[in-house]
C-alpha positions in Angstrom: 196.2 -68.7 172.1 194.3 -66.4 173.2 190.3 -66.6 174.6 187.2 -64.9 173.7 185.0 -63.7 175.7 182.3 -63.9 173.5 182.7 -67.5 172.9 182.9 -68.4 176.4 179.6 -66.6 177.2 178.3 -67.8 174.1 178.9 -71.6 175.2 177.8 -70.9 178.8 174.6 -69.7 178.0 174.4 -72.6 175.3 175.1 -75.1 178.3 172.7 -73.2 181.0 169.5 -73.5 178.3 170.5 -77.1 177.0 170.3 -77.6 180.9 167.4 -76.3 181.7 165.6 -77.5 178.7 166.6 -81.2 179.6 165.8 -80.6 183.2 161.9 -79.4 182.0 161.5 -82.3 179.5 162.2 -84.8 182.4 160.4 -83.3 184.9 156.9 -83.7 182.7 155.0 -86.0 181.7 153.7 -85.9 177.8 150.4 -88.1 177.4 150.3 -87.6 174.1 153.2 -90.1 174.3 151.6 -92.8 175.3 149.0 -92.9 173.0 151.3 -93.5 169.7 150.5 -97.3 170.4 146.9 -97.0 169.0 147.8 -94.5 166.0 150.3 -97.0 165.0 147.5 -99.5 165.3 144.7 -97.9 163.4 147.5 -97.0 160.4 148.2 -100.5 160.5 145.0 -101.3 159.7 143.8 -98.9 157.6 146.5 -99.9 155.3 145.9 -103.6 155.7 142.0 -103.2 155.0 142.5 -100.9 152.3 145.2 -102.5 150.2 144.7 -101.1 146.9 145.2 -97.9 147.6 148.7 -98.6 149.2 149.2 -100.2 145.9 148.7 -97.4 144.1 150.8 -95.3 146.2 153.8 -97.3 145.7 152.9 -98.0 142.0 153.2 -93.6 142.2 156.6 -93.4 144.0 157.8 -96.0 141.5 156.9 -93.7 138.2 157.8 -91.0 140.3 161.4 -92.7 140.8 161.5 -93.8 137.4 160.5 -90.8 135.3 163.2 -88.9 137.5 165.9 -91.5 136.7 165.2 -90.8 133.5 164.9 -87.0 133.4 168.9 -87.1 134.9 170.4 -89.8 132.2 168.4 -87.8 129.2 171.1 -87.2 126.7 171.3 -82.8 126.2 170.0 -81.8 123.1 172.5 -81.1 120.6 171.9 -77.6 118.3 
């Protein structure tokens, strides 16, 4: 069998960036991290105070769901 060039420069430079890239992402810090704690927090309760409007949205998806089901399973129209 024989080896390409290409693909072995092609994978070596894949390697080298995939390297680098990982080396970069652990060598920072990303604050924006740490503050997923309070956005979960505030979603939380957004949708806990406001209730009917999560209602709603999953009365939506349901129609949504439905109306699709339905769409598929139509019988075709015979001429």
């Amino acid at each position: 069998m024989r080896i390409n060039r290409n693909r072995v420069v092609g994978l070596t430079a894949i390697v080298l960036v995939i390297l680098i890239f990982s080396m970069l992402v652990a060598s920072h810090e990303f604050p924006i991290l740490n503050s997923t704690e309070t956005a979960k927090m505030k979603t939380t309760e957004f949708l806990w105070t406001y209730r009917l409007i999560d209602l709603i949205a999953q009365a939506f998806v349901l129609f949504a769901a439905a109306a699709c089901c339905v769409a598929m399973l139509r019988a075709g129209e015979k001429e």
